[in-house]
Legacy VTK file of the C-alpha trace (Angstrom):
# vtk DataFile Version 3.0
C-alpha trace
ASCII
DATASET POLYDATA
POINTS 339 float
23.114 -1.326 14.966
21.330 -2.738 11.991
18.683 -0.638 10.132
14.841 -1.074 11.396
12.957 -3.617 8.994
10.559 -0.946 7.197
7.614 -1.457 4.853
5.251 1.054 2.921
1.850 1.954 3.761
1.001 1.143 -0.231
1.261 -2.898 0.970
-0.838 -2.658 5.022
-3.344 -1.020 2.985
-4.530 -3.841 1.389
-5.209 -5.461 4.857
-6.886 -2.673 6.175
-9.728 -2.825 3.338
-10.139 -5.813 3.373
-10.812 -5.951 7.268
-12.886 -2.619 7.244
-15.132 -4.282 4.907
-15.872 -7.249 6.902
-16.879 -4.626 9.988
-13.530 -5.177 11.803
-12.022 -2.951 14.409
-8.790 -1.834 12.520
-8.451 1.382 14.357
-8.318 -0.726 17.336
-6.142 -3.188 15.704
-3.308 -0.606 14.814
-3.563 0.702 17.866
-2.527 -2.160 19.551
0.223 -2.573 17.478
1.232 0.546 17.739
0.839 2.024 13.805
-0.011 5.327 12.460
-3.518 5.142 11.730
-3.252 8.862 9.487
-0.378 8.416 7.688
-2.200 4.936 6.140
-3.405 6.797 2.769
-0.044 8.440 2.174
1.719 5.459 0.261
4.767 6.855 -0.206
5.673 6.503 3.836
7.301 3.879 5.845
6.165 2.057 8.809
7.724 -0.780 10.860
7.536 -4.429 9.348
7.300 -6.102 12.731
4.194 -3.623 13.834
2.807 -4.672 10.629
2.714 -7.992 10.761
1.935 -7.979 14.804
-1.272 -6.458 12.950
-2.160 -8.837 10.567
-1.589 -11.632 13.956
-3.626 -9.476 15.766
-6.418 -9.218 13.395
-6.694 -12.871 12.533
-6.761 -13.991 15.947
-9.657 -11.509 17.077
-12.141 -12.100 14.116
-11.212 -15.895 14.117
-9.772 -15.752 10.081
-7.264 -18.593 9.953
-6.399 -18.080 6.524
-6.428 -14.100 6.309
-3.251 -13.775 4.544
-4.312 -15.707 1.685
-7.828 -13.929 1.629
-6.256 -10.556 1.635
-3.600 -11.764 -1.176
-7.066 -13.378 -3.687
-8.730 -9.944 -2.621
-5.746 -7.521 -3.893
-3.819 -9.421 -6.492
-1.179 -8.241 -8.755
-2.528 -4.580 -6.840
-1.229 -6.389 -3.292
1.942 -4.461 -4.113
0.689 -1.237 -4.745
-2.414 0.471 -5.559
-1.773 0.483 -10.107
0.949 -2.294 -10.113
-1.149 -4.498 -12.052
-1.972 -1.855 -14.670
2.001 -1.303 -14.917
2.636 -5.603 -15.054
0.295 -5.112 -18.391
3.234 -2.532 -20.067
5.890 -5.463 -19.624
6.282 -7.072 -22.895
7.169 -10.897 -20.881
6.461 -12.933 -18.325
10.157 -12.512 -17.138
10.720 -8.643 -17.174
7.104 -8.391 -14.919
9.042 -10.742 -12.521
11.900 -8.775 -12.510
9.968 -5.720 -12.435
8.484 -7.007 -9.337
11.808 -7.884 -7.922
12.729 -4.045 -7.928
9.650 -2.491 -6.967
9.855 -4.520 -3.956
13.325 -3.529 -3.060
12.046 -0.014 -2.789
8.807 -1.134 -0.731
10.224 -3.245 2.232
13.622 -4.263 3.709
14.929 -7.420 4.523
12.042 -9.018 1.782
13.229 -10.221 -1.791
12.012 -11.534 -4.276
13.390 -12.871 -7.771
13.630 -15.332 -10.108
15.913 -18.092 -11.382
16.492 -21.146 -13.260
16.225 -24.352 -11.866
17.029 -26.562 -14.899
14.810 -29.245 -15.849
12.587 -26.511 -18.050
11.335 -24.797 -15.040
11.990 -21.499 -13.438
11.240 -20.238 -9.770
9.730 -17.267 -8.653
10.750 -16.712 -5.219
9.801 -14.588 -1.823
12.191 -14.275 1.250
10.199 -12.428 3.929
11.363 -10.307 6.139
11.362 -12.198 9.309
11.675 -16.134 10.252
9.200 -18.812 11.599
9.605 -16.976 15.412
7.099 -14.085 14.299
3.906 -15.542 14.790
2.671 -14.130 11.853
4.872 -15.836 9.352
1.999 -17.919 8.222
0.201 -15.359 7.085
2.563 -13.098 5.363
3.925 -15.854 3.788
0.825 -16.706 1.896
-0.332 -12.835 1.399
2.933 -12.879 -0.214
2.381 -16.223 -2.528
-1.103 -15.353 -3.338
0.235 -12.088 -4.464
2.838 -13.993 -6.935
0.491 -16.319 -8.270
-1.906 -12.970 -9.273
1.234 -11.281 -10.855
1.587 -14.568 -12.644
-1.556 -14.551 -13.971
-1.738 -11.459 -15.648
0.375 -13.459 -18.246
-1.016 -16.933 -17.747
-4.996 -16.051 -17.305
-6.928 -17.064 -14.508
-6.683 -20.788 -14.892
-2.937 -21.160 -14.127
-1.815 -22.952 -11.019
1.828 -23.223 -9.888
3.289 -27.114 -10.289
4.784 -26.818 -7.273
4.990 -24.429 -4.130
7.316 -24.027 -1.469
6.782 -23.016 1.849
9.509 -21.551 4.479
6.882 -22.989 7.082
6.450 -26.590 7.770
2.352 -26.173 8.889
0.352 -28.109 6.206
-2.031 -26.286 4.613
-5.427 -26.342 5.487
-8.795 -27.267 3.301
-9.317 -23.819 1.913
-6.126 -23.284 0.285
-5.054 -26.591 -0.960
-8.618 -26.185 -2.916
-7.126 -23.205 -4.486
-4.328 -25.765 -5.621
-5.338 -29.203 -6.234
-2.846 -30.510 -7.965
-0.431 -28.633 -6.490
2.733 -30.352 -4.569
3.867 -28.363 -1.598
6.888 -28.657 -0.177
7.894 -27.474 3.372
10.755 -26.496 5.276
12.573 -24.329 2.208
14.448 -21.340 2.307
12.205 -18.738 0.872
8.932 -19.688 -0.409
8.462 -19.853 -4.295
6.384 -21.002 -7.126
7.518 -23.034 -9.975
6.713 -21.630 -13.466
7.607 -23.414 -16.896
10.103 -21.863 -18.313
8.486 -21.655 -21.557
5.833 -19.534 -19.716
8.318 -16.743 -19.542
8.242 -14.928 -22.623
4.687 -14.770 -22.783
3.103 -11.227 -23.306
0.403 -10.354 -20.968
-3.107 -10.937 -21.535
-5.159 -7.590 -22.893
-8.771 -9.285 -22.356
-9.018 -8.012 -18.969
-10.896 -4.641 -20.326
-7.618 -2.689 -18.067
-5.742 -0.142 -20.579
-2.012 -0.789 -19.769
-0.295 2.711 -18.346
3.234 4.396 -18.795
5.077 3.648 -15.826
5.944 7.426 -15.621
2.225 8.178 -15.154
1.644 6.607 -12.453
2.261 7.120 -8.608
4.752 4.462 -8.591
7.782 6.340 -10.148
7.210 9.458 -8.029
10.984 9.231 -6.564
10.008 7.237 -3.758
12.715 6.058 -1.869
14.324 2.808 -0.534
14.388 1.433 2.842
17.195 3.352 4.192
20.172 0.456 5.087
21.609 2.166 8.375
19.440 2.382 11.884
19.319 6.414 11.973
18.265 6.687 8.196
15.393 3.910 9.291
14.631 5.768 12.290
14.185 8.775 9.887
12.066 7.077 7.336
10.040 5.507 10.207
9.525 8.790 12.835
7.744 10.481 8.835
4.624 8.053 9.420
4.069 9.372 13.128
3.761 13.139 12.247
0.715 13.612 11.841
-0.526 11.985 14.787
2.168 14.120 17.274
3.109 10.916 18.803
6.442 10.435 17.861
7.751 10.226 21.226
11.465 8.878 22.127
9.820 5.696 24.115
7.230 5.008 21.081
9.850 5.022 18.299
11.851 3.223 20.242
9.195 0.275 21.214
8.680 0.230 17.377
11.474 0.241 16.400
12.760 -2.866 18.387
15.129 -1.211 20.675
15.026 0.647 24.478
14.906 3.997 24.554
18.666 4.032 26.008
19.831 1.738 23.241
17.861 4.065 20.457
19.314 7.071 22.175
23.466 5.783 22.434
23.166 4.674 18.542
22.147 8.154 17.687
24.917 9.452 19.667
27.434 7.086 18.079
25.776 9.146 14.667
26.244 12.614 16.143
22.435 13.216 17.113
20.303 13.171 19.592
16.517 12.362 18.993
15.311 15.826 19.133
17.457 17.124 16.513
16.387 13.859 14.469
13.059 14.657 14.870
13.754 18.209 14.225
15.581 17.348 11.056
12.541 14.925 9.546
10.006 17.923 10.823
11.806 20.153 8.658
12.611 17.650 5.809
8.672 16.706 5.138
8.298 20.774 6.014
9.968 21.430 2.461
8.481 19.157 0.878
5.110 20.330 1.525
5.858 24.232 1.472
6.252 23.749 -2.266
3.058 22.740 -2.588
0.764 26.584 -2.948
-2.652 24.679 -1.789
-1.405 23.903 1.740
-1.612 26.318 4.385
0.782 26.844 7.080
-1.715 25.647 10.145
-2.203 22.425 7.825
1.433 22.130 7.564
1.755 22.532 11.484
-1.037 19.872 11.803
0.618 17.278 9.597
4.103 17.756 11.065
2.347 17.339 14.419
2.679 20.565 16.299
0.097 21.640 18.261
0.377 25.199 17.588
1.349 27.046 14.299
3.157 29.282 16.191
5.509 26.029 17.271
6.359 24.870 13.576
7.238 28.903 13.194
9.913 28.564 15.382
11.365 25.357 14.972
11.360 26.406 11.192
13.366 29.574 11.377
15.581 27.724 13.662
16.356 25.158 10.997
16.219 27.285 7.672
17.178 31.125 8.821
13.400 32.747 7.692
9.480 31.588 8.572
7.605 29.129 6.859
5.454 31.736 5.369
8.788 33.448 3.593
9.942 30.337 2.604
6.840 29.978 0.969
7.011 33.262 -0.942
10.351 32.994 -1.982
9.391 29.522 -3.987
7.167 31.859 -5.875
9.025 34.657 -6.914
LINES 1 340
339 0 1 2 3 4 5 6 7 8 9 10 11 12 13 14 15 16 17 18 19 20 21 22 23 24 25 26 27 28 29 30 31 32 33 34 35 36 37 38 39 40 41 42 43 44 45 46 47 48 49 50 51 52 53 54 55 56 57 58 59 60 61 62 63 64 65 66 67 68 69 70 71 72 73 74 75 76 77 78 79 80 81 82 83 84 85 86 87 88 89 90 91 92 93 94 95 96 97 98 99 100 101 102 103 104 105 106 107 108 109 110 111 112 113 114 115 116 117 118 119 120 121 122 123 124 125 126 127 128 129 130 131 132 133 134 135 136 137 138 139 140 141 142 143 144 145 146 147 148 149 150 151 152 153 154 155 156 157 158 159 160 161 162 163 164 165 166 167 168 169 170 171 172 173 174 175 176 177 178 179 180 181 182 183 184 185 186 187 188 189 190 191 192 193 194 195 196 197 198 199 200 201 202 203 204 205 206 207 208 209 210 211 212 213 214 215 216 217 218 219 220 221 222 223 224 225 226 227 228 229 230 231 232 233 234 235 236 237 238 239 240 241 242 243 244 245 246 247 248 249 250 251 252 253 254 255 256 257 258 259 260 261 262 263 264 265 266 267 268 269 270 271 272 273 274 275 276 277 278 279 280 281 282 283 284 285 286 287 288 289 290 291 292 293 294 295 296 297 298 299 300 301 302 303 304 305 306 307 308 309 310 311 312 313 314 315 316 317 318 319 320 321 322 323 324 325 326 327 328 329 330 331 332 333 334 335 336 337 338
Protein backbone atom coordinates (compact mmCIF):
# COMPACT_ATOMS: atom_id res chain seq x y z
CA UNK A 1 0.00 0.00 0.00
CA UNK A 2 1.31 3.36 -1.00
CA UNK A 3 2.53 5.86 1.67
CA UNK A 4 -0.26 8.46 3.09
CA UNK A 5 0.13 11.94 1.21
CA UNK A 6 1.60 14.04 4.31
CA UNK A 7 2.21 17.77 4.70
CA UNK A 8 3.75 19.95 7.61
CA UNK A 9 1.97 22.03 9.97
CA UNK A 10 4.72 24.97 8.95
CA UNK A 11 2.42 25.31 5.42
CA UNK A 12 -1.78 24.89 7.18
CA UNK A 13 -0.51 27.49 9.35
CA UNK A 14 -0.62 30.08 7.07
CA UNK A 15 -4.39 29.33 6.47
CA UNK A 16 -5.22 29.23 9.88
CA UNK A 17 -4.03 33.02 10.46
CA UNK A 18 -5.26 34.19 7.97
CA UNK A 19 -8.87 32.80 8.76
CA UNK A 20 -8.55 33.55 12.60
CA UNK A 21 -8.05 37.03 11.67
CA UNK A 22 -11.07 37.47 9.66
CA UNK A 23 -13.18 35.98 12.93
CA UNK A 24 -13.55 32.49 11.33
CA UNK A 25 -14.37 29.31 13.12
CA UNK A 26 -11.07 27.32 12.46
CA UNK A 27 -11.38 25.19 15.49
CA UNK A 28 -14.58 24.17 14.04
CA UNK A 29 -13.16 23.94 10.67
CA UNK A 30 -10.36 21.35 11.65
CA UNK A 31 -12.60 19.63 13.42
CA UNK A 32 -14.59 18.75 10.71
CA UNK A 33 -11.86 17.69 8.85
CA UNK A 34 -10.60 15.84 11.26
CA UNK A 35 -6.92 17.73 12.10
CA UNK A 36 -4.99 18.16 15.19
CA UNK A 37 -5.86 21.43 16.37
CA UNK A 38 -2.57 21.29 19.21
CA UNK A 39 -0.03 19.99 17.32
CA UNK A 40 -0.66 23.26 14.72
CA UNK A 41 2.34 25.41 16.33
CA UNK A 42 4.78 22.51 16.30
CA UNK A 43 6.08 22.90 12.59
CA UNK A 44 8.20 20.26 12.49
CA UNK A 45 5.03 17.58 12.45
CA UNK A 46 3.08 15.99 9.76
CA UNK A 47 -0.51 15.93 9.09
CA UNK A 48 -2.59 14.44 6.24
CA UNK A 49 -2.65 16.40 2.81
CA UNK A 50 -6.18 15.36 1.96
CA UNK A 51 -7.52 16.61 5.66
CA UNK A 52 -5.74 19.66 4.77
CA UNK A 53 -7.03 20.62 1.87
CA UNK A 54 -10.77 19.20 2.87
CA UNK A 55 -9.98 22.31 5.26
CA UNK A 56 -9.14 24.93 3.11
CA UNK A 57 -12.74 23.54 0.93
CA UNK A 58 -14.36 23.66 4.01
CA UNK A 59 -13.40 27.06 5.01
CA UNK A 60 -14.04 28.77 1.72
CA UNK A 61 -17.34 27.41 1.31
CA UNK A 62 -18.62 28.48 4.92
CA UNK A 63 -17.33 32.17 4.94
CA UNK A 64 -18.26 32.51 1.16
CA UNK A 65 -14.21 33.34 0.03
CA UNK A 66 -14.06 32.18 -3.58
CA UNK A 67 -10.63 33.07 -4.04
CA UNK A 68 -9.09 32.06 -0.51
CA UNK A 69 -6.19 30.28 -1.83
CA UNK A 70 -4.87 33.15 -3.58
CA UNK A 71 -5.64 35.53 -0.54
CA UNK A 72 -3.84 33.28 1.82
CA UNK A 73 -0.80 32.89 -0.82
CA UNK A 74 -0.64 37.44 -1.23
CA UNK A 75 -1.03 37.27 2.71
CA UNK A 76 2.09 34.80 3.42
CA UNK A 77 4.42 35.09 0.49
CA UNK A 78 7.81 33.76 0.07
CA UNK A 79 6.90 32.83 4.22
CA UNK A 80 3.81 30.50 2.65
CA UNK A 81 6.46 27.78 2.91
CA UNK A 82 7.59 28.20 6.21
CA UNK A 83 7.61 30.65 8.90
CA UNK A 84 11.72 32.43 7.90
CA UNK A 85 11.88 31.01 4.28
CA UNK A 86 11.90 34.33 2.87
CA UNK A 87 14.70 35.57 5.15
CA UNK A 88 16.71 32.31 3.94
CA UNK A 89 15.60 33.10 -0.19
CA UNK A 90 17.64 36.55 0.68
CA UNK A 91 21.14 34.27 1.48
CA UNK A 92 20.84 32.73 -2.17
CA UNK A 93 23.21 34.53 -4.31
CA UNK A 94 20.55 33.89 -7.77
CA UNK A 95 17.40 33.75 -8.87
CA UNK A 96 18.04 30.02 -9.85
CA UNK A 97 19.63 28.47 -6.63
CA UNK A 98 16.34 30.20 -4.53
CA UNK A 99 14.29 28.08 -7.04
CA UNK A 100 16.12 25.19 -6.48
CA UNK A 101 16.33 25.84 -2.93
CA UNK A 102 12.66 25.85 -2.95
CA UNK A 103 12.51 22.68 -4.89
CA UNK A 104 14.21 20.83 -1.84
CA UNK A 105 12.68 22.40 0.99
CA UNK A 106 9.52 21.29 -0.42
CA UNK A 107 10.51 17.73 -0.83
CA UNK A 108 10.98 17.63 2.89
CA UNK A 109 7.53 19.54 3.57
CA UNK A 110 4.87 17.49 1.58
CA UNK A 111 4.65 14.27 -0.51
CA UNK A 112 3.41 13.70 -3.74
CA UNK A 113 4.00 17.89 -4.41
CA UNK A 114 7.09 19.08 -6.57
CA UNK A 115 8.25 21.71 -7.64
CA UNK A 116 11.31 22.75 -9.98
CA UNK A 117 12.53 24.44 -12.67
CA UNK A 118 13.59 24.02 -16.29
CA UNK A 119 14.36 25.38 -19.57
CA UNK A 120 11.97 25.81 -22.10
CA UNK A 121 14.10 27.33 -24.91
CA UNK A 122 13.07 30.38 -26.53
CA UNK A 123 14.97 32.52 -23.52
CA UNK A 124 12.51 31.52 -20.98
CA UNK A 125 12.56 29.23 -18.04
CA UNK A 126 9.58 27.62 -16.00
CA UNK A 127 9.05 27.43 -12.53
CA UNK A 128 6.75 24.70 -11.90
CA UNK A 129 4.22 23.14 -9.05
CA UNK A 130 2.70 19.55 -9.26
CA UNK A 131 0.26 19.28 -6.34
CA UNK A 132 -0.40 16.60 -4.57
CA UNK A 133 -3.74 15.54 -5.74
CA UNK A 134 -5.77 15.93 -9.23
CA UNK A 135 -8.83 18.03 -10.37
CA UNK A 136 -11.26 15.24 -8.28
CA UNK A 137 -10.34 17.01 -4.83
CA UNK A 138 -12.56 19.78 -4.72
CA UNK A 139 -10.09 21.86 -3.42
CA UNK A 140 -7.67 21.83 -6.28
CA UNK A 141 -8.60 25.34 -7.12
CA UNK A 142 -7.48 26.64 -4.27
CA UNK A 143 -4.29 24.95 -3.52
CA UNK A 144 -3.35 25.43 -6.81
CA UNK A 145 -3.30 29.15 -6.59
CA UNK A 146 -2.02 29.24 -2.72
CA UNK A 147 0.66 27.41 -4.39
CA UNK A 148 1.24 29.99 -7.53
CA UNK A 149 0.81 32.99 -5.43
CA UNK A 150 3.43 31.54 -3.25
CA UNK A 151 5.92 31.22 -6.45
CA UNK A 152 5.30 34.47 -7.76
CA UNK A 153 6.32 35.97 -3.93
CA UNK A 154 9.52 33.73 -3.99
CA UNK A 155 10.05 35.30 -7.37
CA UNK A 156 9.90 38.52 -6.26
CA UNK A 157 12.31 38.63 -3.70
CA UNK A 158 14.68 38.81 -6.79
CA UNK A 159 12.49 40.68 -9.23
CA UNK A 160 10.80 43.44 -6.71
CA UNK A 161 7.30 43.88 -6.36
CA UNK A 162 6.44 44.94 -9.85
CA UNK A 163 7.19 41.62 -11.62
CA UNK A 164 4.40 39.64 -13.18
CA UNK A 165 4.83 36.18 -14.76
CA UNK A 166 4.42 36.31 -18.91
CA UNK A 167 2.58 33.48 -18.78
CA UNK A 168 0.83 31.04 -16.21
CA UNK A 169 -0.34 27.68 -16.39
CA UNK A 170 -3.02 26.14 -14.72
CA UNK A 171 -3.63 22.17 -14.12
CA UNK A 172 -7.39 23.40 -13.88
CA UNK A 173 -9.39 24.43 -16.81
CA UNK A 174 -11.86 27.08 -14.54
CA UNK A 175 -11.07 30.62 -15.88
CA UNK A 176 -10.07 32.84 -13.51
CA UNK A 177 -12.21 35.17 -12.00
CA UNK A 178 -12.04 39.29 -11.78
CA UNK A 179 -9.89 39.43 -8.71
CA UNK A 180 -7.03 37.51 -9.83
CA UNK A 181 -6.68 38.21 -13.44
CA UNK A 182 -6.34 41.99 -11.91
CA UNK A 183 -3.38 40.72 -10.12
CA UNK A 184 -2.16 39.75 -13.76
CA UNK A 185 -3.24 41.87 -16.51
CA UNK A 186 -1.21 41.09 -19.01
CA UNK A 187 -0.83 37.85 -18.10
CA UNK A 188 -1.76 34.79 -20.64
CA UNK A 189 -3.13 31.79 -18.85
CA UNK A 190 -3.20 28.70 -20.14
CA UNK A 191 -5.39 25.74 -18.92
CA UNK A 192 -5.50 22.17 -18.93
CA UNK A 193 -1.42 21.63 -18.25
CA UNK A 194 0.29 19.20 -16.34
CA UNK A 195 1.49 21.01 -13.32
CA UNK A 196 0.91 24.59 -13.01
CA UNK A 197 3.95 26.99 -13.60
CA UNK A 198 5.11 30.44 -14.22
CA UNK A 199 7.28 31.55 -16.98
CA UNK A 200 10.39 33.57 -15.96
CA UNK A 201 13.04 35.10 -18.49
CA UNK A 202 15.79 33.34 -18.38
CA UNK A 203 17.95 36.24 -18.04
CA UNK A 204 16.04 36.86 -14.74
CA UNK A 205 17.87 33.95 -13.25
CA UNK A 206 21.07 35.05 -12.10
CA UNK A 207 19.81 37.98 -10.51
CA UNK A 208 20.83 38.52 -6.76
CA UNK A 209 18.06 39.27 -4.47
CA UNK A 210 16.91 42.58 -3.62
CA UNK A 211 18.38 43.98 0.00
CA UNK A 212 15.87 47.13 0.08
CA UNK A 213 13.35 45.25 1.88
CA UNK A 214 14.89 46.49 5.45
CA UNK A 215 14.99 42.12 6.20
CA UNK A 216 18.75 41.14 7.28
CA UNK A 217 19.36 37.89 5.28
CA UNK A 218 20.06 34.77 7.93
CA UNK A 219 22.46 31.64 7.89
CA UNK A 220 20.44 28.85 6.93
CA UNK A 221 21.92 26.96 9.98
CA UNK A 222 20.27 29.53 12.28
CA UNK A 223 17.21 29.09 11.56
CA UNK A 224 14.38 26.49 12.39
CA UNK A 225 14.46 25.21 8.98
CA UNK A 226 17.66 23.00 9.14
CA UNK A 227 16.71 21.50 12.51
CA UNK A 228 16.93 17.75 10.98
CA UNK A 229 13.47 17.70 10.06
CA UNK A 230 12.56 14.88 8.18
CA UNK A 231 10.97 13.82 4.83
CA UNK A 232 7.66 12.45 4.12
CA UNK A 233 8.32 8.94 4.89
CA UNK A 234 7.78 6.89 1.20
CA UNK A 235 6.17 3.57 2.67
CA UNK A 236 2.39 3.49 4.34
CA UNK A 237 3.66 2.38 8.01
CA UNK A 238 6.52 5.08 8.08
CA UNK A 239 3.47 7.65 6.97
CA UNK A 240 1.26 6.22 9.44
CA UNK A 241 4.15 6.94 11.92
CA UNK A 242 4.86 10.44 10.87
CA UNK A 243 1.07 11.08 10.79
CA UNK A 244 -0.23 9.23 14.36
CA UNK A 245 3.01 12.22 15.96
CA UNK A 246 0.41 15.15 15.19
CA UNK A 247 -2.50 13.35 17.21
CA UNK A 248 -0.58 12.96 20.56
CA UNK A 249 -1.31 15.51 22.19
CA UNK A 250 -4.87 15.49 21.73
CA UNK A 251 -5.14 11.43 22.93
CA UNK A 252 -7.16 10.81 19.92
CA UNK A 253 -5.17 8.71 17.94
CA UNK A 254 -7.56 6.00 17.76
CA UNK A 255 -7.28 2.91 15.15
CA UNK A 256 -10.72 4.15 13.32
CA UNK A 257 -9.45 7.99 13.29
CA UNK A 258 -6.02 7.27 11.76
CA UNK A 259 -7.47 5.17 9.63
CA UNK A 260 -10.39 7.68 8.26
CA UNK A 261 -7.37 10.06 7.81
CA UNK A 262 -5.41 8.28 6.49
CA UNK A 263 -7.63 7.12 3.50
CA UNK A 264 -8.04 3.56 4.37
CA UNK A 265 -10.66 1.18 6.70
CA UNK A 266 -9.61 0.28 9.75
CA UNK A 267 -9.30 -3.52 8.45
CA UNK A 268 -7.28 -2.41 5.46
CA UNK A 269 -4.92 -0.06 7.91
CA UNK A 270 -4.75 -2.97 10.27
CA UNK A 271 -3.73 -6.11 7.43
CA UNK A 272 -0.94 -3.58 5.93
CA UNK A 273 0.57 -3.31 9.32
CA UNK A 274 0.47 -6.94 9.65
CA UNK A 275 2.02 -7.50 6.23
CA UNK A 276 4.95 -5.01 8.20
CA UNK A 277 5.08 -7.14 11.35
CA UNK A 278 2.92 -4.70 13.63
CA UNK A 279 -0.06 -4.22 14.89
CA UNK A 280 -1.37 -0.60 15.65
CA UNK A 281 -0.78 -0.69 19.27
CA UNK A 282 2.75 -1.47 19.11
CA UNK A 283 2.92 1.37 16.30
CA UNK A 284 1.50 3.64 18.47
CA UNK A 285 3.56 2.39 21.25
CA UNK A 286 6.68 2.75 19.20
CA UNK A 287 5.89 6.69 18.05
CA UNK A 288 4.81 7.24 22.00
CA UNK A 289 8.14 6.24 22.89
CA UNK A 290 10.02 7.74 19.85
CA UNK A 291 8.66 11.56 20.54
CA UNK A 292 9.17 10.25 24.47
CA UNK A 293 13.08 10.51 23.78
CA UNK A 294 13.03 13.17 22.11
CA UNK A 295 11.52 15.25 24.67
CA UNK A 296 13.21 13.55 27.84
CA UNK A 297 16.37 15.26 26.63
CA UNK A 298 15.00 18.31 27.01
CA UNK A 299 15.69 19.25 31.34
CA UNK A 300 12.67 21.99 31.26
CA UNK A 301 9.92 19.41 30.62
CA UNK A 302 8.43 17.54 33.30
CA UNK A 303 7.31 14.08 33.21
CA UNK A 304 3.28 14.90 33.68
CA UNK A 305 3.94 17.39 30.63
CA UNK A 306 5.54 14.65 28.80
CA UNK A 307 2.49 12.29 29.67
CA UNK A 308 0.17 15.16 28.51
CA UNK A 309 1.81 15.68 25.14
CA UNK A 310 2.15 11.96 24.35
CA UNK A 311 -1.55 11.81 25.26
CA UNK A 312 -1.89 9.66 28.31
CA UNK A 313 -4.23 10.45 30.67
CA UNK A 314 -2.32 9.55 33.63
CA UNK A 315 1.50 9.90 34.34
CA UNK A 316 1.40 6.83 35.89
CA UNK A 317 0.32 5.30 32.18
CA UNK A 318 3.40 6.82 30.18
CA UNK A 319 5.47 5.14 33.36
CA UNK A 320 4.59 1.95 32.30
CA UNK A 321 4.42 1.90 28.76
CA UNK A 322 7.98 3.52 29.08
CA UNK A 323 9.73 0.89 31.10
CA UNK A 324 8.05 -1.54 28.90
CA UNK A 325 9.74 -0.08 25.85
CA UNK A 326 13.23 1.10 27.26
CA UNK A 327 13.97 -1.36 30.48
CA UNK A 328 13.95 1.82 33.32
CA UNK A 329 11.21 4.89 34.06
CA UNK A 330 11.05 7.99 32.37
CA UNK A 331 12.34 9.75 35.35
CA UNK A 332 15.79 7.45 35.20
CA UNK A 333 16.02 7.90 31.78
CA UNK A 334 16.02 11.36 32.48
CA UNK A 335 18.84 11.25 35.03
CA UNK A 336 20.98 9.14 33.23
CA UNK A 337 21.09 11.93 30.20
CA UNK A 338 22.59 14.02 32.91
CA UNK A 339 25.19 12.24 34.46
Amino acid sequence: MAAVPLIQTSILRPFTRYLEQLGAPVENGLHKAKLPVLSLDNPALYVSTAAFWDFAGIMAQREGIENLGILVGEATGANSLAPTFRQLLLTCPTLHQALLLTSRKLASRSSLSYIGVVDTGADTSRFYHHTSFGLQHPSHYHMEWFALSAMVEIVRVFTGRDWRPAEIGLISRRVPGRMIQSRFPDTRFVYGQPSSYLNIGAALLSTPPCMDSGMEAVDESTTPLSTGHSHPADDFAGSLKQLLAAYLPEGTASVNLIADVAGTSTRTLQRQLRAAGLNYRELLEQVRYDRAIRLLANPDNTIIDIASQLGYSEPTHFTRAFRRMAGVSPRMYKQQLTT
